[in-house]
C-alpha positions as CSV (number, residue, x, y, z in Angstrom):
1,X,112.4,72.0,114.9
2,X,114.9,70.4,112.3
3,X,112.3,70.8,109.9
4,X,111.6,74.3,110.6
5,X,115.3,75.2,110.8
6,X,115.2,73.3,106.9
7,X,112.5,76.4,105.4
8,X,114.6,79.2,107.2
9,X,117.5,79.8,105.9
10,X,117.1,80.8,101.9
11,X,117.0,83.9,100.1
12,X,115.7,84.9,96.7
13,X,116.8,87.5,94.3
14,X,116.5,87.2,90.0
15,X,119.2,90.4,90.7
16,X,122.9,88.8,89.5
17,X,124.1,92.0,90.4
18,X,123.3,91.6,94.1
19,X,126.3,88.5,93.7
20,X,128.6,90.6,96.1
21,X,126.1,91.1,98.9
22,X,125.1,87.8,99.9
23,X,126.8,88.1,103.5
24,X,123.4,86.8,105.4
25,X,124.6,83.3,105.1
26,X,121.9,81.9,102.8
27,X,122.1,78.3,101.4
28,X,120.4,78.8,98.4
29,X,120.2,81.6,95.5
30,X,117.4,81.6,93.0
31,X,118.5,82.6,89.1
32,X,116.7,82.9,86.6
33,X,118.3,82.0,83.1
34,X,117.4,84.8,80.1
35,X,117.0,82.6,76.9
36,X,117.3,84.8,74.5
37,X,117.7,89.0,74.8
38,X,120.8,89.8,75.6
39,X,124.6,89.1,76.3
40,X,123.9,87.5,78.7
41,X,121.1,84.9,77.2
42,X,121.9,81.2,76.5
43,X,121.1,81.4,72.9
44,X,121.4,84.0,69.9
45,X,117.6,84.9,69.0
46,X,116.9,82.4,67.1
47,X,116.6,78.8,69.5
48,X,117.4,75.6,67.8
49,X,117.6,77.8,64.5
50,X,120.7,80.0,65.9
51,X,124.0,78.8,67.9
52,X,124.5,78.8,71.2
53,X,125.7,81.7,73.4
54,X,129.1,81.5,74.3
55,X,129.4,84.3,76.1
56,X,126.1,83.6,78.0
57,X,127.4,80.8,79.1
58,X,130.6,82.3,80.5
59,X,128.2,84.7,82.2
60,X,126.4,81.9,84.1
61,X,129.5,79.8,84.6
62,X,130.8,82.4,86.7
63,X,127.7,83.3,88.7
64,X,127.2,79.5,89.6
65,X,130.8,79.3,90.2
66,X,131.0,82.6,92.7
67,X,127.9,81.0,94.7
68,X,129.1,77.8,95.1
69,X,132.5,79.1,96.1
70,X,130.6,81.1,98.9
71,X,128.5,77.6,100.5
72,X,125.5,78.6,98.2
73,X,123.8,76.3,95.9
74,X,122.0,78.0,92.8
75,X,118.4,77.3,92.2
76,X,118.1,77.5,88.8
77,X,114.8,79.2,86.7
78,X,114.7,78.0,83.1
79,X,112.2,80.3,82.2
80,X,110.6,83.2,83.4
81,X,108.0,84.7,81.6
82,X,110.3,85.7,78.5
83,X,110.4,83.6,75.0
84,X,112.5,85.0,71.7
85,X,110.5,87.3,69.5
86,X,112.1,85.2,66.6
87,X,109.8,81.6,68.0
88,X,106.7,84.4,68.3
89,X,107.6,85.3,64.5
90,X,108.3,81.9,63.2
91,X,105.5,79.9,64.5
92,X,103.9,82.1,67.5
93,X,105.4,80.8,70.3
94,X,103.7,78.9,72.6
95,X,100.5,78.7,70.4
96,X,102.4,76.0,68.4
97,X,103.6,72.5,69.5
98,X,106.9,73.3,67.6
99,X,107.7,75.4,70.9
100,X,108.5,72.3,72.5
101,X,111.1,70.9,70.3
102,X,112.9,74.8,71.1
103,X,112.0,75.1,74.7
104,X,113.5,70.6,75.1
105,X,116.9,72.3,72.8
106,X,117.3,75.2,75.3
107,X,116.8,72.6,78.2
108,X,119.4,70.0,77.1
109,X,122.0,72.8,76.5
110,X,121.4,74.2,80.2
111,X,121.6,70.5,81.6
112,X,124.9,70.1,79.6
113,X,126.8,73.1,80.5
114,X,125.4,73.7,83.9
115,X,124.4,70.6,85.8
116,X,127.4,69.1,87.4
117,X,126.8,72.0,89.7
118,X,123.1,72.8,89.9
119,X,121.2,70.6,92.1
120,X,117.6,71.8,91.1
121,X,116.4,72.8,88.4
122,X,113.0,75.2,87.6
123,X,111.0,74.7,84.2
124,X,109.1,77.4,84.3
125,X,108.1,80.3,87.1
126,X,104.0,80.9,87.1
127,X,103.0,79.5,84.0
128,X,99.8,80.0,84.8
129,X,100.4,83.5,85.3
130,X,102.0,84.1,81.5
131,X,99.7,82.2,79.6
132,X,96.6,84.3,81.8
133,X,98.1,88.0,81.3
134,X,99.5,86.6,77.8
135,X,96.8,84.9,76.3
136,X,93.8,85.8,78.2
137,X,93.6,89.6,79.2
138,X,96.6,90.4,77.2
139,X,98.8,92.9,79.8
140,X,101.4,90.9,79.4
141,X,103.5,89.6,75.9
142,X,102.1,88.5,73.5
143,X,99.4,90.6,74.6
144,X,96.4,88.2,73.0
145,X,92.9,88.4,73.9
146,X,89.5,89.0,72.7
147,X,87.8,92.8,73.1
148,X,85.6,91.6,76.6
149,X,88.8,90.5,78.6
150,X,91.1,93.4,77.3
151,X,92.8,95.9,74.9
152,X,94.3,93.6,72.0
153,X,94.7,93.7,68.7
154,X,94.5,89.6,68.3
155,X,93.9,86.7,70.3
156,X,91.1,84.7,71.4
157,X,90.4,84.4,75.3
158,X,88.3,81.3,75.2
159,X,90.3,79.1,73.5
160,X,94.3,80.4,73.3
161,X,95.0,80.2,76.7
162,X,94.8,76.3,76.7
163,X,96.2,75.9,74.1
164,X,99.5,77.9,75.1
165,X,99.0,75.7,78.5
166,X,99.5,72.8,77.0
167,X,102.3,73.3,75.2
168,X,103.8,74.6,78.2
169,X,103.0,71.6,80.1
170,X,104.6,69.4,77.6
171,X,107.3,71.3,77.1
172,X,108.3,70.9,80.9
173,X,107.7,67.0,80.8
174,X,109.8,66.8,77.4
175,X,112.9,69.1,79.6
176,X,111.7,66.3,82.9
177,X,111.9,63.6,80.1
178,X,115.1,64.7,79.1
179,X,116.6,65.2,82.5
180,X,115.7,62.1,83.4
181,X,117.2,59.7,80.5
182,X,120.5,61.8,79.7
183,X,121.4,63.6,82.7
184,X,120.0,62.2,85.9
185,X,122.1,59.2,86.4
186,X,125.4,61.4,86.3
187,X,124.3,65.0,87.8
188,X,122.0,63.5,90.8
189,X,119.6,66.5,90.4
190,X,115.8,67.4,90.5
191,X,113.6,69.2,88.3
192,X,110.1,71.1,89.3
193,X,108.0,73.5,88.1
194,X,106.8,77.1,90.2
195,X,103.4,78.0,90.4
196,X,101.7,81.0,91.6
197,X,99.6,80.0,94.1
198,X,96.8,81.7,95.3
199,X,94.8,80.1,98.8
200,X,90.4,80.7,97.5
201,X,88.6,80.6,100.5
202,X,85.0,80.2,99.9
203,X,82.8,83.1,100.6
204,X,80.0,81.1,102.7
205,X,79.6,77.7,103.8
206,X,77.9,76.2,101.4
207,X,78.3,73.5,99.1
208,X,78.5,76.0,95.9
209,X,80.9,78.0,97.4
210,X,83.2,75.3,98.4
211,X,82.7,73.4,95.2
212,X,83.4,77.1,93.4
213,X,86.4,77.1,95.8
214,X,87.7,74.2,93.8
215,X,86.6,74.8,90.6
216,X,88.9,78.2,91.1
217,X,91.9,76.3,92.1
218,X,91.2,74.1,89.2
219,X,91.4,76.9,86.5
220,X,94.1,78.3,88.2
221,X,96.9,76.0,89.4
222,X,95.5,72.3,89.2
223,X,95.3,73.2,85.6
224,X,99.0,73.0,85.1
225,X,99.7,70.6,88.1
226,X,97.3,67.4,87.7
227,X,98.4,66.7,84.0
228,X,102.0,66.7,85.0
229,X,101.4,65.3,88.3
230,X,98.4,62.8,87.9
231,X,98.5,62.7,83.8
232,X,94.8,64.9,83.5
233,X,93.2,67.7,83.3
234,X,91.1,68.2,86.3
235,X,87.5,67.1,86.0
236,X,85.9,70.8,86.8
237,X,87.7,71.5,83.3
238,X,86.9,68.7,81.4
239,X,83.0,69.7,82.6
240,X,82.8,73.5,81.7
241,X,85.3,73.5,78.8
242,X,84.4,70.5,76.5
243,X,86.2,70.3,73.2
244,X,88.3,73.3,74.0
245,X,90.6,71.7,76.7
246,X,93.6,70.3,74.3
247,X,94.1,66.2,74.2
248,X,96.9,64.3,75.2
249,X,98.4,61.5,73.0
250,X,99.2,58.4,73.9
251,X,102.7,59.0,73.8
252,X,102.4,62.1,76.3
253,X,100.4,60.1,79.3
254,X,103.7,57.8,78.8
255,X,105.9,60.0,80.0
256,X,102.8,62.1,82.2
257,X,103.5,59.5,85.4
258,X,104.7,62.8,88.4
259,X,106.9,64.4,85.7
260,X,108.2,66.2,88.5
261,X,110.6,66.1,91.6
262,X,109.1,69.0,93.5
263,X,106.5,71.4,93.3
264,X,107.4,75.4,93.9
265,X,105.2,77.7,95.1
266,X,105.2,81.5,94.7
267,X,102.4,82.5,97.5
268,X,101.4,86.4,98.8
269,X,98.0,86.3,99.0
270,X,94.1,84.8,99.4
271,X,90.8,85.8,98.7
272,X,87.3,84.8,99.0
273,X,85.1,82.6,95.8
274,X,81.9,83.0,95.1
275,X,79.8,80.6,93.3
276,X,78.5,81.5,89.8
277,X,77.4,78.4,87.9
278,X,74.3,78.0,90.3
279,X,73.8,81.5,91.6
280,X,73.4,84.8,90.5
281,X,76.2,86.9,90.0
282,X,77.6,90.5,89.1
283,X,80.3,90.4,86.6
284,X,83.7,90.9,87.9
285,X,87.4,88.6,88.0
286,X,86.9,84.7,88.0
287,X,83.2,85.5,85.7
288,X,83.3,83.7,82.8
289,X,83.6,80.1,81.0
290,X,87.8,80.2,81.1
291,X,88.1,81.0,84.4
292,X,85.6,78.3,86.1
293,X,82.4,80.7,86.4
294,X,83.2,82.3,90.0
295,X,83.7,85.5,91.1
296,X,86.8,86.4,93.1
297,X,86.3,89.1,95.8
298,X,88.5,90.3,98.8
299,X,85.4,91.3,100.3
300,X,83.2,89.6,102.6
301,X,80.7,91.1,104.2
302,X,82.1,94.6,103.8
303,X,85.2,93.0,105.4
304,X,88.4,92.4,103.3
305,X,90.2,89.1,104.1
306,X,92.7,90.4,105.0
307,X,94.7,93.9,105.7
308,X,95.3,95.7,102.4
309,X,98.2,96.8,101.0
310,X,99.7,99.3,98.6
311,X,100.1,96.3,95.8
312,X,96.4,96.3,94.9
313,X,96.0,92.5,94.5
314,X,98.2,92.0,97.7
315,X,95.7,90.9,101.3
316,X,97.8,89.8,104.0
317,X,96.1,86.7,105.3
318,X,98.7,84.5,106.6
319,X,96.4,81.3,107.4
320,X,96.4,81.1,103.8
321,X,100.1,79.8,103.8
322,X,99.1,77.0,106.0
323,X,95.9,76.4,103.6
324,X,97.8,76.0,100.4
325,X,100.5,74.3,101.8
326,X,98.3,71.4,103.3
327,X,96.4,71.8,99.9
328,X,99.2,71.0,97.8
329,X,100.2,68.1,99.9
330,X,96.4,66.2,100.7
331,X,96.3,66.3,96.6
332,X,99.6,65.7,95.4
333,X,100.4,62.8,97.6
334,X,103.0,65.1,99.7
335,X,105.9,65.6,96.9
336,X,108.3,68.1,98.3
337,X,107.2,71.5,98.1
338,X,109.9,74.5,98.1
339,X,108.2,78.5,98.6
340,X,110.1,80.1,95.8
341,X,108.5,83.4,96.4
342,X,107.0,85.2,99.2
343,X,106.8,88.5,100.0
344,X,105.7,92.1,101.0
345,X,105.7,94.8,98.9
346,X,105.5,98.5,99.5
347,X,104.9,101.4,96.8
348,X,108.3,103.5,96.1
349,X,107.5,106.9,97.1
350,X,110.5,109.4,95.7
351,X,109.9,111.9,98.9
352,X,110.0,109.3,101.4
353,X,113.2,109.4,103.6
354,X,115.3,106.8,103.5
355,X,115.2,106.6,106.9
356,X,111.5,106.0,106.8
357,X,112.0,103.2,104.2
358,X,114.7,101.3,105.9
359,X,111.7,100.9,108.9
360,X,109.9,98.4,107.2
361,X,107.8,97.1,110.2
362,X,105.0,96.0,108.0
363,X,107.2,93.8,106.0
364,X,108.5,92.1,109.3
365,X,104.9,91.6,110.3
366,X,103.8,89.9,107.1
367,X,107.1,87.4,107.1
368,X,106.5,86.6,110.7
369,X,102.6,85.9,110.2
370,X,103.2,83.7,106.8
371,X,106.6,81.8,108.5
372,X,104.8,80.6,111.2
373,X,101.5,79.8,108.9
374,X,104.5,77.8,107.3
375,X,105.8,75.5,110.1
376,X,101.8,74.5,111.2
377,X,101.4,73.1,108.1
378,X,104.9,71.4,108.3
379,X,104.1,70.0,111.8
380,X,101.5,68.6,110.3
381,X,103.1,66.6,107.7
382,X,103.6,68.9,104.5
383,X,107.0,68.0,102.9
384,X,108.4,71.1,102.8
385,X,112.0,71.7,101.9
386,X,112.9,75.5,101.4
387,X,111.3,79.1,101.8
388,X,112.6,81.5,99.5
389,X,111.2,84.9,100.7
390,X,111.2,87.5,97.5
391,X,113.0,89.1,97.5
392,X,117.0,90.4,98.4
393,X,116.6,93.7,96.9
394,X,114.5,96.1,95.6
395,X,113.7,95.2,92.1
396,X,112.1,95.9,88.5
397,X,108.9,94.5,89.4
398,X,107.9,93.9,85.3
399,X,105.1,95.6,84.0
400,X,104.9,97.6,87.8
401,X,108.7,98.7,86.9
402,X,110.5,100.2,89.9
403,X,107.0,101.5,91.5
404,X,106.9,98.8,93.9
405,X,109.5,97.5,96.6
406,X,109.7,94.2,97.5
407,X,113.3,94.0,98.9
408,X,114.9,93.3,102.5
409,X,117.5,95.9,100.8
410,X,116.6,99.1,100.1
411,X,117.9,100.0,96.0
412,X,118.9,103.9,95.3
413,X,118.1,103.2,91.7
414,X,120.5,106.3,90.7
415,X,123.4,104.7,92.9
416,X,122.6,100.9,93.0
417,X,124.0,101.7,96.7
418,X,121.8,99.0,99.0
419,X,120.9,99.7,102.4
420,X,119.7,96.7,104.7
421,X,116.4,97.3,105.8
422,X,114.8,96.7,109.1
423,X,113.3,92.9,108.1
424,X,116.6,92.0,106.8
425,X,118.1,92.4,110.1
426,X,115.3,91.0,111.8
427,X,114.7,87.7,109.2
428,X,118.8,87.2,109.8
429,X,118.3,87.3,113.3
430,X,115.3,84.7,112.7
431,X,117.1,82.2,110.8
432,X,119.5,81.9,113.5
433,X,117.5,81.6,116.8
434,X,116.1,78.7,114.9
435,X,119.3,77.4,113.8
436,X,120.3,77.4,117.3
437,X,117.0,75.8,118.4
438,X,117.0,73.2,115.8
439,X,120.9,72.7,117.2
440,X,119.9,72.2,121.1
441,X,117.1,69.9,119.6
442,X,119.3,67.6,117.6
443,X,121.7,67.5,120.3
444,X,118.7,66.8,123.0
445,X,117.8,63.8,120.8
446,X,121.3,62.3,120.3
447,X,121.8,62.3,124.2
448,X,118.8,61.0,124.9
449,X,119.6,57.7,122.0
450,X,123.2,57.4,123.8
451,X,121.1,56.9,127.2
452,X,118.8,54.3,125.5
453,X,121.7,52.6,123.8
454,X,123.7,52.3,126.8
455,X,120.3,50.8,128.8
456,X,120.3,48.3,126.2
């Protein structure tokens, strides 16, 4: 029950204007840092080629400052998503090893002027998630892609996606690398990296599914997390991709030895794989050479995994929690795992009553099913050390704008007045029944060693 008491009691918001709401009594606080856009970015525009931000940093100095001052430690996103226009200009961004040089700059300055109160640290937030919409079927910035994966005017599907990923990947071990021989000695803290993570449940029992199963994970999230974790691409890569997968030097596998201190997961949803290397297939999602020749379905049978939603790609199927969870700790040797995002959302409908959108009985349902999915896979050994549930508040949800409601507190977008919904009260009410519980436990246990102490 300690251990279960450990996941229950964080929140998650990107929302710094949500500072003077936090009266749930969380322990932690996601932020994510802007580089680059605004007053309140790090930098000027132009990385290691401008100066640093001097107001940005006031900004952030007094939003770590306020949460620590109220018990709450920040958790602390380098990146999410964004990069300056002015690194896309100069050299094209991530396309270009010079990246790293910018992204290790940005790192070193957040390390210097933030760390003697940040405890963890976040390189990125769903890599694999940019450098697919980015690179790959271009919805996202840049927007690259070639003409059969999307509407772009440039880009190249089969080939700039990995080469974006790597330059992600060692950008993150140079910021782990640099964390590691300047700061860690003084500042005591850790540094991971957040991937989406989706649970691919094979569609049948055989061994092409299951092997497709894999193969999916492998193109998806092994992709970033075996070169930082075990220093290589995975082998279903190396197999279907040849000469396109980007090369390591000797000097990166140096420094590729777990280039990480915990591994963050965001997690909302599974669904089934079907092999397509050795069967027959329809073209559809997961269909093609850069995406490890499966198809990905929610439908099985006519059945969907899992109930649907009003986020299209959303299924709730909490045994996937459990799934990835165990996953992530059979192949990664158990390092500590935090759930940075998880989460139900709900389409904003502008003639729904607020009284019907504070009763968010759907949204309980979900975090119930995925919390519990959460402590079978701790009993059973996963290491993990915080659930961040996403999110606080009703938010811009990027490209889905304010469409789509994920909070525990209702937003009037025209007020900014929030309204505690029903799963706030009830997830409040959760974390401390299991505070208490965890509480009774510890003292239980403490009894019990006085009695065997005083036998002896």
């Amino acid at each position: 029950m300690i251990e279960i008491r450990r996941i229950l009691i964080s929140w998650k918001t990107l929302e710094s204007i949500a500072i003077d709401s936090l009266y749930l009594g969380p322990e932690f606080y996601l932020v994510s840092f802007t580089l680059f856009k605004d007053k309140a970015s790090i930098h000027f525009f132009k990385g290691r080629f401008g100066k640093v931000n001097m107001a940005g940093i006031r900004h952030y100095n007094k939003l770590i400052d306020t949460l620590l001052h109220k018990g709450i430690q920040p958790f602390v996103t380098l990146t999410h998503y964004d990069i300056p226009q002015e690194l896309e200009d100069r050299y094209g961004a991530w396309l270009s090893p010079k990246v790293r040089d910018d992204f290790r700059y940005y790192a070193d300055i957040c390390f210097k002027y933030f760390g003697d109160r940040v405890e963890h640290w976040v390189t990125f937030n769903e890599p694999n998630v940019a450098v697919i919409r980015g690179y790959r079927s271009g919805i996202y910035p840049p927007s690259r892609c070639s003409g059969s994966f999307g509407n772009c005017s440039n880009g190249e599907s089969e080939r700039e996606p990995f080469i974006a990923a790597h330059n992600v990947i060692l950008s993150h071990i140079a910021a782990f690398d640099l964390y590691q021989t300047k700061y860690k000695k003084t500042q005591g803290g850790s540094v991971g990296i957040v991937m989406n993570a989706i649970w691919f449940e094979p569609i049948t029992s055989s061994l092409e599914d299951k092997l497709a199963a894999e193969r999916a994970q492998s193109f998806y999230m092994n992709w970033f997390l075996d070169p930082i974790i075990l220093g290589k691409y995975p082998e279903e890569m190396h197999k279907i991709l040849g000469s396109i997968l980007p090369n390591f030097s000797e000097e990166d596998l140096e420094k590729m030895k777990r280039a990480l201190d915990f591994i963050g997961i965001n997690h909302y949803t599974s669904f089934y794989i079907k092999d397509c290397l050795f069967s027959v297939c329809e073209r559809g999602p997961g269909n093609s050479r850069t995406e490890g020749i499966i198809l990905r379905t929610a439908l099985k049978d006519g059945n969907l995994i899992g109930e649907s939603t009003a986020v299209d790609w959303l299924y709730v199927y909490p045994k996937g929690m459990e799934k990835i969870v165990s996953y992530i700790k059979d192949r990664y040797n158990n390092i500590p795992i935090f759930i940075t995002e998880n989460g139900f959302g709900e389409m904003n409908n502008p003639n729904t009553t607020i009284e019907v959108s504070l009763n968010d009985v759907k949204r309980v349902q979900y975090m119930n099913g995925y919390l519990d999915a959460l402590a079978r896979a701790i009993r059973k050994g996963a290491d993990v050390r915080g659930y961040f549930t996403w999110s606080l508040l009703d938010n811009f949800e990027w490209i889905s704008g304010y469409t789509i409601r994920f909070g525990l507190h209702h937003v009037d977008y025209s007020t900014l007045k929030r309204t505690p919904k029903l799963s706030a009260t009830w997830y409040k009410q959760y974390i401390s029944d299991h505070k208490a519980r965890s509480t009774l436990m510890s003292r239980n246990i403490a009894s019990k060693l006085v009695m065997i102490f005083q036998q002896k």
